[in-house]
C-alpha positions in Angstrom: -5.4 -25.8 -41.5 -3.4 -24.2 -38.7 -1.8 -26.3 -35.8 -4.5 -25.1 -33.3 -7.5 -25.4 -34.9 -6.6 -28.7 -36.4 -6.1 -29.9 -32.9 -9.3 -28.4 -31.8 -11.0 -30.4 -34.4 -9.2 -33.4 -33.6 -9.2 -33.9 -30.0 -12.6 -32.1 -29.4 -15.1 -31.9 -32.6 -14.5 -35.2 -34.3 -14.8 -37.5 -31.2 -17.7 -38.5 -28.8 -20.1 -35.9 -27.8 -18.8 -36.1 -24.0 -14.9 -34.7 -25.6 -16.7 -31.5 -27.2 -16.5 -30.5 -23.0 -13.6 -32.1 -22.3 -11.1 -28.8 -21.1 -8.0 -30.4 -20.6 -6.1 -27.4 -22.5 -7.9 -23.5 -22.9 -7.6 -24.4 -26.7 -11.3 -26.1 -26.5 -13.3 -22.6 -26.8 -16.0 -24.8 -26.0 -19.3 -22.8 -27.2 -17.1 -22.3 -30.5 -16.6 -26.5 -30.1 -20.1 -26.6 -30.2 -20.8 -24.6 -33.4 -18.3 -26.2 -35.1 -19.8 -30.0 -34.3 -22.8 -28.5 -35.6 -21.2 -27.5 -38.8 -19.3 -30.4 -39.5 -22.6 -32.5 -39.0 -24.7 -30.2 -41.1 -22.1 -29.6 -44.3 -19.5 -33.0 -43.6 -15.9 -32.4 -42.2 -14.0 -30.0 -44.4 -11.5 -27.0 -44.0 -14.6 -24.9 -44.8 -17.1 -26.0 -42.8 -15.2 -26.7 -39.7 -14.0 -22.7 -40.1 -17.7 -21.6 -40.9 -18.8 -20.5 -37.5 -15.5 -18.0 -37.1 -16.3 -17.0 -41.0 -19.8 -15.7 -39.8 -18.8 -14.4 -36.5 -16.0 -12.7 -38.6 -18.9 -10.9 -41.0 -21.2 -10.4 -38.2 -18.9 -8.1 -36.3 -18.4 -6.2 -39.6 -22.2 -5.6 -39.9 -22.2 -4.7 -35.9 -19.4 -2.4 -35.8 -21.9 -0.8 -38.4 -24.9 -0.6 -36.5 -23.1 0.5 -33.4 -21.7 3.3 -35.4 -24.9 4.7 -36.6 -26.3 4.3 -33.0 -23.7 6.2 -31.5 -23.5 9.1 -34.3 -26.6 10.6 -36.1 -23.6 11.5 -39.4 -25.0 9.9 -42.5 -21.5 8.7 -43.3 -21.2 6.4 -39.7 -19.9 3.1 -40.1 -18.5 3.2 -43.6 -15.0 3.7 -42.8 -14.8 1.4 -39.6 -17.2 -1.8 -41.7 -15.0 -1.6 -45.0 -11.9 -1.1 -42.9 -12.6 -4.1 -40.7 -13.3 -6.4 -43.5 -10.0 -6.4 -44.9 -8.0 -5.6 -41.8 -5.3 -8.7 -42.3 -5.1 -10.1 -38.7 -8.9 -9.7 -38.3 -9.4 -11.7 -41.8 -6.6 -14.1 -40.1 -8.8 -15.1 -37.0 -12.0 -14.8 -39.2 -10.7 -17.9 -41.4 -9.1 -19.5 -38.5 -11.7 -22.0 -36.4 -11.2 -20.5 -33.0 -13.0 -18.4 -31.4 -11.6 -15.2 -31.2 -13.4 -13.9 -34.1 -16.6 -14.5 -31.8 -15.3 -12.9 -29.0 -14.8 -10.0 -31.0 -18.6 -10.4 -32.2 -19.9 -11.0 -28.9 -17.7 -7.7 -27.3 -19.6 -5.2 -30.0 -23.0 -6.6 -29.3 -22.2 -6.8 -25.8 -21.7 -2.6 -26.5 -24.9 -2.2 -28.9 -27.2 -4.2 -25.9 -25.7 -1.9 -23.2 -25.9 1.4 -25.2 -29.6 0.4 -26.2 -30.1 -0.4 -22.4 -28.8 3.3 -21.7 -31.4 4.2 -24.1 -34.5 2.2 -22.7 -33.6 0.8 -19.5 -35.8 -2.6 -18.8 -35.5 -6.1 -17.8 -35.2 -7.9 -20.8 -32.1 -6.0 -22.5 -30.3 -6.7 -19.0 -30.8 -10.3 -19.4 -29.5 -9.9 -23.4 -26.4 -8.4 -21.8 -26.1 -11.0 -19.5 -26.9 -14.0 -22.0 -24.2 -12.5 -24.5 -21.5 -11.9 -21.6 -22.2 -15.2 -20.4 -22.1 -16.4 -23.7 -18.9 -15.2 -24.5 -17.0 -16.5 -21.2 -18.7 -20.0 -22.5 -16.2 -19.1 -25.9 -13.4 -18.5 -23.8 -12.6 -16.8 -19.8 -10.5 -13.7 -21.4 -14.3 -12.5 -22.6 -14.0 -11.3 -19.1 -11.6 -8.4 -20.4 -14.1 -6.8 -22.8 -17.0 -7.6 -20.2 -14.9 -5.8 -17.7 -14.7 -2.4 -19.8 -17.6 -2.3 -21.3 -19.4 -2.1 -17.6 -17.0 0.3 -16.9 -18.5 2.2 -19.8 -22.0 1.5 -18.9 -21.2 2.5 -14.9 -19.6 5.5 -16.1 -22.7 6.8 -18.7 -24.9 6.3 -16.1 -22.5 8.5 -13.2 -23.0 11.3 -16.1 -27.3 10.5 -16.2 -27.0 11.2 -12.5 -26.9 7.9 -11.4 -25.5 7.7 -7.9 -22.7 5.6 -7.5 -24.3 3.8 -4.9 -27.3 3.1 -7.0 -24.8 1.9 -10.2 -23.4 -0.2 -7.9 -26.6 -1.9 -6.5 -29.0 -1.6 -9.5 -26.2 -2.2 -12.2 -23.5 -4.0 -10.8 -24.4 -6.2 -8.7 -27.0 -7.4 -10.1 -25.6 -8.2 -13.4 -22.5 -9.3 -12.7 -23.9 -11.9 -10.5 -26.3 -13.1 -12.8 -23.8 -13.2 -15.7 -21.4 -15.5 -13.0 -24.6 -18.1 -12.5 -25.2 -18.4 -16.0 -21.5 -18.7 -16.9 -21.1 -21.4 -14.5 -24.5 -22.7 -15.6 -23.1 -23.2 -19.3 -19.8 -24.6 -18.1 -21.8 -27.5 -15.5 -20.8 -30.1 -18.4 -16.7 -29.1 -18.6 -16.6 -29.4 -15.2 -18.3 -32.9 -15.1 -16.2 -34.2 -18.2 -12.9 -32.4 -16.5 -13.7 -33.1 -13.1 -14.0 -29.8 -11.8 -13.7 -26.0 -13.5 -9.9 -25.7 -12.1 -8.5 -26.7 -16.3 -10.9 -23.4 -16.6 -9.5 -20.9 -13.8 -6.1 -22.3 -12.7 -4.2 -24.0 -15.8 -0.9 -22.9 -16.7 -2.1 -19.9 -19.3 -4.4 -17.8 -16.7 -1.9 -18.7 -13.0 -0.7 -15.3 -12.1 3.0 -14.1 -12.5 4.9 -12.4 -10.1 5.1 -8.8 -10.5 8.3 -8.7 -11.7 7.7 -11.0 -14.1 4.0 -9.5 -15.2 5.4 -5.8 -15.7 8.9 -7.2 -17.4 6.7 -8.6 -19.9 3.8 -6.4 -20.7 5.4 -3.8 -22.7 7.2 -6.0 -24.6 4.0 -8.0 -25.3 2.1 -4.9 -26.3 4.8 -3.7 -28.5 5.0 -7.6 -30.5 0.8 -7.1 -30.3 1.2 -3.6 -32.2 3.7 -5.3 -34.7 1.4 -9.0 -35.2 -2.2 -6.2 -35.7 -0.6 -4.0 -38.2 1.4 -6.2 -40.6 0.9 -5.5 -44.5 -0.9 -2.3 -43.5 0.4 0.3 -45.1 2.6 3.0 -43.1 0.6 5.7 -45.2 -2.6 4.1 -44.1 -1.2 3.9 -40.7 -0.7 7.1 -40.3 -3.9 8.5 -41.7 -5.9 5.9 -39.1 -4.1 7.8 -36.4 -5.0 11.2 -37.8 -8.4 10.4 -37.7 -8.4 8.3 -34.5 -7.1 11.5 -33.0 -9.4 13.8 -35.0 -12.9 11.7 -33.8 -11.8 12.2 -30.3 -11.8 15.7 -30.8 -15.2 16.1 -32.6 -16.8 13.6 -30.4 -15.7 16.0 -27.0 -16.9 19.0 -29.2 -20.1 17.9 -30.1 -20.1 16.2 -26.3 -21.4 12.7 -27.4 -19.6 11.3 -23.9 -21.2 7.6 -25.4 -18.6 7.5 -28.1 -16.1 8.9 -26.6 -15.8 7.1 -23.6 -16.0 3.8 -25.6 -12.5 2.9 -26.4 -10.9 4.5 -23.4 -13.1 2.5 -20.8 -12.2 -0.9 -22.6 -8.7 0.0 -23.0 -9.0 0.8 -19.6 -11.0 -2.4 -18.7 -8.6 -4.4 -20.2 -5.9 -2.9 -18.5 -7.2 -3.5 -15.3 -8.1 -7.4 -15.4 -4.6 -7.9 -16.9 -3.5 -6.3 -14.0 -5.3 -8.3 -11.2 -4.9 -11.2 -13.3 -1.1 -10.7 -13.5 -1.3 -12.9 -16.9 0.7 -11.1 -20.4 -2.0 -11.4 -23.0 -1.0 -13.2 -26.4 -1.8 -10.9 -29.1 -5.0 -12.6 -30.6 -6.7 -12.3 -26.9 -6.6 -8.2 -27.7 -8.2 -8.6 -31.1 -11.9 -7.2 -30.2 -10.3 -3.5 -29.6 -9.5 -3.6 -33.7 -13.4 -2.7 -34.4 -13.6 -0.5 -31.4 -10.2 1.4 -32.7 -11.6 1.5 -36.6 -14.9 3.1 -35.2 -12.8 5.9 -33.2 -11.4 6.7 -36.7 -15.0 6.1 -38.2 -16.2 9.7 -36.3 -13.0 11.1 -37.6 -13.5 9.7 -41.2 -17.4 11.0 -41.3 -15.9 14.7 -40.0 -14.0 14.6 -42.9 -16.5 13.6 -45.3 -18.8 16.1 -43.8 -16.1 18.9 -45.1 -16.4 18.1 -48.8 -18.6 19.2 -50.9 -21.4 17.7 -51.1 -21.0 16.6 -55.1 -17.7 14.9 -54.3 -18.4 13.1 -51.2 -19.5 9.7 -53.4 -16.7 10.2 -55.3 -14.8 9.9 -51.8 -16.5 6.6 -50.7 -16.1 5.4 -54.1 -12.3 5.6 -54.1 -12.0 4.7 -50.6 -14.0 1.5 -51.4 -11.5 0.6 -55.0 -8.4 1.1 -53.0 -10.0 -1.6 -50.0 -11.3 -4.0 -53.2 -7.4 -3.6 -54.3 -5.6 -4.4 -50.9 -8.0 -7.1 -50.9 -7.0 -8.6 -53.8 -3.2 -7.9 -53.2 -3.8 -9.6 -50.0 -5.1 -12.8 -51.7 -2.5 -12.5 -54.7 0.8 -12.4 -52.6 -1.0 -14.9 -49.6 0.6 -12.8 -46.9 -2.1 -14.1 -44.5 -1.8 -17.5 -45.3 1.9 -17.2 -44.3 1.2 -15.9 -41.0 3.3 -18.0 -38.3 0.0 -17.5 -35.6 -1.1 -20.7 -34.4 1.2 -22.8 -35.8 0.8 -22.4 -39.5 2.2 -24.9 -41.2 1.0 -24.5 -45.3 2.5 -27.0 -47.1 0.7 -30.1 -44.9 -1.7 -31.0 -47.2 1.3 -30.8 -49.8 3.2 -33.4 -48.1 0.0 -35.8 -47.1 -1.2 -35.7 -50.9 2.5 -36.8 -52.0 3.2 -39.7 -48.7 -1.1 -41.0 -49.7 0.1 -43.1 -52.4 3.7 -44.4 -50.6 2.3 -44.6 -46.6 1.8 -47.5 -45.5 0.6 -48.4 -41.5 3.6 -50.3 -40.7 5.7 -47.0 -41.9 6.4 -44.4 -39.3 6.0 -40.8 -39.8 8.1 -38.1 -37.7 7.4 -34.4 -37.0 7.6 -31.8 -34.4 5.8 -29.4 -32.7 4.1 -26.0 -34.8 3.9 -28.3 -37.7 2.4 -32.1 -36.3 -1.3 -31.2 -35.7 -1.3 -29.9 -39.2 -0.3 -32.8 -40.9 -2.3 -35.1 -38.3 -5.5 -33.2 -39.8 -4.3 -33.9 -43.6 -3.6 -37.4 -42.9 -7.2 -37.7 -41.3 -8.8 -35.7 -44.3 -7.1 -37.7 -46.7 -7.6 -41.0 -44.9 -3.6 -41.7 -44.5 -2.3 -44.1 -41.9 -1.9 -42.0 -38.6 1.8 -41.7 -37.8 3.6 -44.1 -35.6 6.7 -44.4 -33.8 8.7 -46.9 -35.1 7.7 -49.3 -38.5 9.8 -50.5 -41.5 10.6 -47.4 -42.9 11.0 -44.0 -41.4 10.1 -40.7 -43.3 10.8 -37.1 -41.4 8.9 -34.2 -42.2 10.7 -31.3 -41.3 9.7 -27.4 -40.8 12.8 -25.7 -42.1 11.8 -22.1 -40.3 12.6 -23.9 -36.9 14.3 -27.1 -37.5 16.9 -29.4 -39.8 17.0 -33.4 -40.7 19.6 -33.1 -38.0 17.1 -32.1 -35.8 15.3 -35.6 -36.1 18.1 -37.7 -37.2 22.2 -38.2 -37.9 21.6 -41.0 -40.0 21.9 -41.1 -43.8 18.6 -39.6 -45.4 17.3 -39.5 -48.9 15.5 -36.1 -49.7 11.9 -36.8 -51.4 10.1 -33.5 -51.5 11.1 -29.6 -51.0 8.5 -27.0 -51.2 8.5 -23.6 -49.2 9.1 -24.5 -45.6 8.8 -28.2 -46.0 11.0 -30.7 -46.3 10.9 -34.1 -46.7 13.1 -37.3 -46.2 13.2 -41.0 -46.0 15.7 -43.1 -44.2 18.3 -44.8 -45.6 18.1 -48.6 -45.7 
């Protein structure tokens, strides 16, 4: 269990029902909170279960980058490339087995996209209050929904300019309307955070979401976009890389050929939707809040993959999905074999915690006091719950340290002499001297 999520569970799942609300820190993703209490009281409290919402929002967005492929491309070979691509696409795996809620958010932003293109289809009351349920819904997981929300209307207003649509008319018959209604129900979800917190300003004005100054904001954004780049595409091969890109840039093309203006105006209006809250919002996004534009990226490169298909002959074209499909059953098992995702540093990993709260179980007692810092605490807090250890205190009759060797040393904790108990990949652990 990662540092975040093990908080999450800790401070908001396993308490009183009044604490799933409680929003003293944006880590509580509260309707994700809610799933996860649900979970937990359905299957018990266990690594699995308290991840099981995220795992199905995870394989959800595979099957709906799918369907929204074969909605927006009539090519029998839609939404193979971007649905076997996106399941073992490391960093969306990462937040897929990691109980937060970005793995929803990136759910919530492709049916957001499948309710607005079937809108754009069959215009009618009740898919505009679907779109504004699953909007709403999604600012109820966390406030950045707002950044797919934002360009996904932009790609709605700007289908509808091209279906003659006067601007005024978007503006009155689309706009307003919905993005009002999406604000009541929003707020209407979030009535019980602000009663448990005492007001909604943990929700707009904590320390994550308060504007920087300009000069701060555009110092920081490139750089952040760059480390983004780097954290999406790690254990990706270069090779593979390269050949997305190829076909990112050959679907565009096709897509403007054949002039299906749905598809290819996708991507560009959230990328430009994202841009522009970011903007206003002055705020340098951490990576993970960026990680619903992976699907919409893999299904750009889906229109390019199925021109390419389309090119073969029609006798080899299985053979082509069936190789394409070994070679993603092969990363995925190099991916498990080397545990390159379980070593990911985001949100505090911290691997060896149940390690070192299997081997203090049967030594701890509660008059012993525990020590351990930040990135690596709420790990070990959740090990020592699970394994129904004494929770570390302070001060007691003998002092143990356990210390994350990536970012710290003993010395980091103490000068005193130490006895080294335990060593194991970026663990350590000592006792105190008596």
């Amino acid at each position: 269990m990662r540092g975040d999520e093990a908080y999450t569970f800790l401070n908001f799942v396993n308490r009183n029902f009044v604490d799933l609300f409680d929003y003293t820190l944006p880590n509580n993703h509260v309707f994700h909170t809610l799933l996860v209490k649900i979970s937990t009281l359905v299957l018990g409290a266990s690594p699995a279960s308290i991840r099981l919402p995220a795992f199905w929002a995870g394989l959800g967005a595979i099957a709906l980058v799918f369907i929204l492929a074969r909605m927006l491309s009539t090519s029998a070979q839609a939404g193979f490339f971007a649905a076997i691509t996106s399941a073992v696409f490391p960093y969306f795996v990462l937040y897929s087995t990691n109980a937060r809620g970005y793995s929803l958010i990136a759910f919530f932003s492709l049916l957001l996209a499948i309710l607005a293109l079937r809108f754009l289809q069959r215009p009618g009351t009740p898919i505009l209050f679907l779109i504004r349920l699953v909007a709403a819904l999604g600012m109820f997981t966390m406030p950045t929904m707002a950044i797919p929300i934002a360009g996904t209307f932009l790609w709605i207003a700007g289908l509808l300019l091209l279906k003659n649509w006067k601007i005024s008319a978007v503006v009155t018959r689309f706009a307003i309307p919905i993005g009002l209604t999406t604000f009541w129900l929003t707020l209407f979800f979030y009535s019980p955070v602000a009663l448990v917190s005492n007001g909604i300003e943990t929700v707009l004005a904590n320390k994550f979401v308060k504007p920087d100054s300009w000069g701060l904001f555009l110092g920081q954004f490139i750089p952040q976009i760059q480390k983004s780049n780097l954290e999406f595409y790690r254990d990706i091969p270069t090779v593979f890389l390269a050949f997305s890109a190829v076909l990112i840039s050959i679907g565009f093309i096709v897509l403007a050929k054949r002039k299906n203006y749905s598809a290819l105006m996708l991507l560009p209006a959230l990328l430009i939707g994202s841009g522009l809250v970011l903007t206003l919002q002055r705020a340098t996004p951490y990576s993970r809040t960026l990680i619903y534009l992976l699907p919409f990226m893999l299904l750009t490169a889906d229109f390019g993959w199925g021109w390419l298909v389309e090119k073969i002959r029609p006798c080899a074209t299985f053979l082509t999905q069936s190789v394409f499909v070994g070679c993603a059953m092969v990363y995925a098992v190099h991916l498990i074999a080397t545990e390159s995702i379980i070593h990911y540093p985001d949100t505090s990993a911290f691997p060896e915690a149940p390690i070192v709260a299997q081997y203090l179980k049967p030594i701890l007692t509660e008059h012993d006091a525990v020590h351990i810092k930040s990135t690596a605490d709420w790990s070990v807090y959740f090990y020592f719950w699970y394994y129904e250890l004494p929770q570390p205190v302070k001060s007691g009759e003998r002092d143990f340290y356990i210390v994350k060797k990536s970012r710290y040393s003993i010395l980091d904790f103490t000068e005193k002499p130490v006895i080294k108990l335990l060593d194991i990949g970026d663990m350590a652990l000592y006792e105190k001297e008596k």
